[in-house]
C-alpha positions in Angstrom: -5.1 -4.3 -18.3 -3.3 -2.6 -15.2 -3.4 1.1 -13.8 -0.5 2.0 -11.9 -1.9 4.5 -9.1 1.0 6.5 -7.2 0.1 9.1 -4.4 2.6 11.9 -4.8 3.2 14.5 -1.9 6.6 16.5 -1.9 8.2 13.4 -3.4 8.8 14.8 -7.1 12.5 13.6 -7.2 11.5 9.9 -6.0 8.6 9.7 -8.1 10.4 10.1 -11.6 12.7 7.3 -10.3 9.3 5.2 -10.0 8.4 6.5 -13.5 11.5 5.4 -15.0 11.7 1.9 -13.5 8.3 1.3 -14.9 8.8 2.4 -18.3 11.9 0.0 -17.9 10.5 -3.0 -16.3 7.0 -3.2 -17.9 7.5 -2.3 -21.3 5.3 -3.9 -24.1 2.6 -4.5 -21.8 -0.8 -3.0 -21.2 -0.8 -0.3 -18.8 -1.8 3.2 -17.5 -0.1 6.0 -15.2 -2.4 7.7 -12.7 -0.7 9.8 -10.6 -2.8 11.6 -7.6 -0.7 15.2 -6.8 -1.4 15.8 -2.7 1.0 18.6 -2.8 1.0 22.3 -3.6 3.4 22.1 -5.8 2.1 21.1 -9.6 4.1 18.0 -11.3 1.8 18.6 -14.8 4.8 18.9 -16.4 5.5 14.9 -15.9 2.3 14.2 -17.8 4.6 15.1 -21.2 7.4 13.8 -19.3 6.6 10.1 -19.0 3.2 10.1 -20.6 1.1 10.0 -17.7 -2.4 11.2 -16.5 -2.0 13.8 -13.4 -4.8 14.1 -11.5 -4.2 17.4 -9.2 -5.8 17.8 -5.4 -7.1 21.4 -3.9 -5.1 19.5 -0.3 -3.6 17.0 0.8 -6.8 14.6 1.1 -4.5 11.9 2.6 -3.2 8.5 1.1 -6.8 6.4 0.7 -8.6 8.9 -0.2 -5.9 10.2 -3.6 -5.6 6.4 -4.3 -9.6 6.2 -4.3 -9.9 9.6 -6.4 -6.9 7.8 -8.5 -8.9 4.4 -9.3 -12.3 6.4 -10.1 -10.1 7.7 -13.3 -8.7 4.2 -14.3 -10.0 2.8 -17.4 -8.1 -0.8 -16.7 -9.4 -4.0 -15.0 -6.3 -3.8 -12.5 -5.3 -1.6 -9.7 -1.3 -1.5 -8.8 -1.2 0.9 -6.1 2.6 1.9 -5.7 4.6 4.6 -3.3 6.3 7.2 -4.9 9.5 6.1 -3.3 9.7 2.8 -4.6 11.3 1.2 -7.8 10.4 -1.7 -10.0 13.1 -4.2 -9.6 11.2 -7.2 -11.5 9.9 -7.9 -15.2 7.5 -10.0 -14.8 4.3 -8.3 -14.0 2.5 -10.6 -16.1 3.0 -13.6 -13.8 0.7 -11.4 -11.3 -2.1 -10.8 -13.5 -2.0 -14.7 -13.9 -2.8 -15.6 -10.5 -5.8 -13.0 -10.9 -7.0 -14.6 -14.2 -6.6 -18.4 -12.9 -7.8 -17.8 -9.4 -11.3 -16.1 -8.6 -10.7 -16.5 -5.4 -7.6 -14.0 -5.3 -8.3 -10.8 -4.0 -5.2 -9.1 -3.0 -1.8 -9.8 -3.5 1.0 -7.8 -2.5 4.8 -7.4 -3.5 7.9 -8.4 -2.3 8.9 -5.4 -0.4 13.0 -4.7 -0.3 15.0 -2.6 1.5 17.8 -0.3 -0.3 20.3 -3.0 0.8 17.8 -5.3 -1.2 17.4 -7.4 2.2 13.5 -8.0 2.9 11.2 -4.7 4.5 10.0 -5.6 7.5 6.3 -5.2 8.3 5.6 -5.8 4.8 2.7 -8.7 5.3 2.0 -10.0 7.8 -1.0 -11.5 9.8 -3.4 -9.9 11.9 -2.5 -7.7 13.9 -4.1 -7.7 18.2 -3.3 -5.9 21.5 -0.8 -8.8 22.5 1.3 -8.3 19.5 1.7 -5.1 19.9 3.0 -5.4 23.4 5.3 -7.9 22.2 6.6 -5.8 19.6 7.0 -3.0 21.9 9.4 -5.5 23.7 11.4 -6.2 20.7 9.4 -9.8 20.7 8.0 -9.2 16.9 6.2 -12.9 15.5 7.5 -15.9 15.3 6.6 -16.0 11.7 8.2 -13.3 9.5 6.1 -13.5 6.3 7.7 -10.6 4.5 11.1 -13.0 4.6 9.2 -15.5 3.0 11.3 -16.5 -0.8 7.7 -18.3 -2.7 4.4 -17.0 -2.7 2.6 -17.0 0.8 -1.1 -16.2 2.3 -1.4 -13.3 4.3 -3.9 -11.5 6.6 -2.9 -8.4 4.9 0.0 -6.5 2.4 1.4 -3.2 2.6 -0.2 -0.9 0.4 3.4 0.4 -1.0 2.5 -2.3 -3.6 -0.8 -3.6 -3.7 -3.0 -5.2 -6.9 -6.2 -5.6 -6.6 -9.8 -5.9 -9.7 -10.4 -2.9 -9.9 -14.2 -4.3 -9.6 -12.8 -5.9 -6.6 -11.6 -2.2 -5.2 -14.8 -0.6 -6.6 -17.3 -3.7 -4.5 -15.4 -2.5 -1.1 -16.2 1.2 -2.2 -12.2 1.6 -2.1 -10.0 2.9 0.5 -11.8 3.8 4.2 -11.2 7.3 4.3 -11.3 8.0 7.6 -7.9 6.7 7.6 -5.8 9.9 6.8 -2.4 7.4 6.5 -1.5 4.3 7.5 -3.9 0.9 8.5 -5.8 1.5 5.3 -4.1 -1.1 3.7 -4.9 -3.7 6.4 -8.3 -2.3 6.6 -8.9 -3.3 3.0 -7.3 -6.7 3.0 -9.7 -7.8 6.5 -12.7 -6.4 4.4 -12.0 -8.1 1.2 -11.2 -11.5 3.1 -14.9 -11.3 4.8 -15.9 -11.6 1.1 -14.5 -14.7 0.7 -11.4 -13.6 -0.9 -7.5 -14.3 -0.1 -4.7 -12.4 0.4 -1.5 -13.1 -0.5 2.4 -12.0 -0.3 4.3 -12.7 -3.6 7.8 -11.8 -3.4 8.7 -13.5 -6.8 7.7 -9.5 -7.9 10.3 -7.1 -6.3 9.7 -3.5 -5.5 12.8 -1.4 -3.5 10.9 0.8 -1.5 13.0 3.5 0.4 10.2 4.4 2.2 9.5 7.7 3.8 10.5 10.7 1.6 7.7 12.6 2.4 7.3 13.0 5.6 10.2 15.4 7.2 7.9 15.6 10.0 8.3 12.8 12.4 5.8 14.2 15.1 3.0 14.6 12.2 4.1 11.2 11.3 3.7 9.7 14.4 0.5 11.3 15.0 -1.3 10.2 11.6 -0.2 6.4 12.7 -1.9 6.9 16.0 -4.6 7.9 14.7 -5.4 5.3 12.1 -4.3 2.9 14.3 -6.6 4.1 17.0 -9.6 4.0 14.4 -8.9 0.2 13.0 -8.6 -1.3 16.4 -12.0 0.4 17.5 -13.5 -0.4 14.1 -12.5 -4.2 13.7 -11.7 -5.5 17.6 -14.3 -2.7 19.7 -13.9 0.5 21.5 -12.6 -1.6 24.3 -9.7 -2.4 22.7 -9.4 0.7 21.3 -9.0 2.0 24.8 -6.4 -0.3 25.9 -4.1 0.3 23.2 -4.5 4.1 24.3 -3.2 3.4 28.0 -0.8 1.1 26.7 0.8 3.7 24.6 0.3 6.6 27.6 2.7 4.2 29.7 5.3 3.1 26.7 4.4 -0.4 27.3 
């Protein structure tokens, strides 16, 4: 029925956390581990561990492309692409796959996102994203309309891909992640694509995930640079090169 699909890069310690509130939270129903290794170091022995596949990279091939390698192994109908530093905080993963199974129309839907304080993540869903809203951000102005604090099911424009479940036929139609996103925006990108076929996207907090967020990357300046990057790419590929550009001399002059 569902394949979990988790991206691990020098995250070891955070993922077993994520391993364990699985085997806690969704016992007795029908699911698959598929865990995509980006890092050096080999986590095989977690395949005896929890009972999970391992699937290892030669590099780090970046987040879309392990969760695309990740899905071509799946042998469910469902893909639940989850961080490594998350934890499963709700039992109820059934009442997911039922608004799949009564709703054609449904293409993504994304988890309640919570912090470690179990308050709701920010940036979690949200709508789309344009140059304005940026600028506003940057000025502390973020929208009027929080979705991610939203307590009942919501649409969305798009859901962070810390917890995202999608057909896997869906996934598969869309020909997965765009991998020319390294990290970061591939999630949005995904959600804008699979809403031009018609399908909705939707926040549903009723399912709670506590993601940490950001054990692997010690790096800030790498960090920084991959989100650039990405975000440089999905503004040129979805709004033109011209706003591409503008978001470029916006971010030369901190506005």
């Amino acid at each position: 029925m569902l394949s979990f699909i988790i991206v691990n890069y020098n995250s070891e310690l955070p993922l077993k956390r994520c391993l364990q509130s699985i085997s806690k939270n969704v016992a007795g129903f029908d699911y698959e581990i598929i865990v995509v290794n980006n890092d050096r170091k080999p986590i095989w022995h977690l395949e005896k561990d929890f009972g999970i596949k391992v699937i290892q990279t030669e590099k780090n091939i970046g987040f879309g492309p392990a969760c695309n390698k990740g899905a071509s192994f799946s042998q469910k109908k469902y893909l639940f692409f989850l961080n490594p530093d998350t934890v499963v905080n709700s039992k109820n993963i059934s009442s997911i796959i039922d608004l799949f199974e009564k709703d054609v129309s449904l293409g993504i839907v994304g988890t309640g996102l919570l912090t470690e304080k179990l308050e709701p993540q920010q940036w979690s869903a949200g709508k789309e994203t344009g140059i304005l809203d940026i600028v506003l951000n940057n000025f502390g102005l973020p929208p009027s309309k929080k979705i991610w604090q939203s307590s009942s099911m919501i649409v969305a424009d798009w859901v962070s891909g810390a917890s995202l479940i999608v057909r896997k036929q869906d996934f598969l139609d869309l020909n997965g992640f765009d991998e020319k996103f390294f990290m970061y925006f591939e999630d949005m990108d995904l959600c804008r694509r699979i809403r031009l076929k018609n399908k909705e996207v939707v926040f549903f907090p009723l399912f709670e995930i506590i993601h940490v967020g950001g054990e692997s990357f010690s790096d800030k300046k790498t960090q920084k640079k991959n989100y650039y990057q990405s975000q440089d790419y999905y503004f040129q590929k979805h709004l033109g090169i011209l706003s591409s550009l503008i978001l470029k001399l916006l971010r030369k002059f901190h506005i």
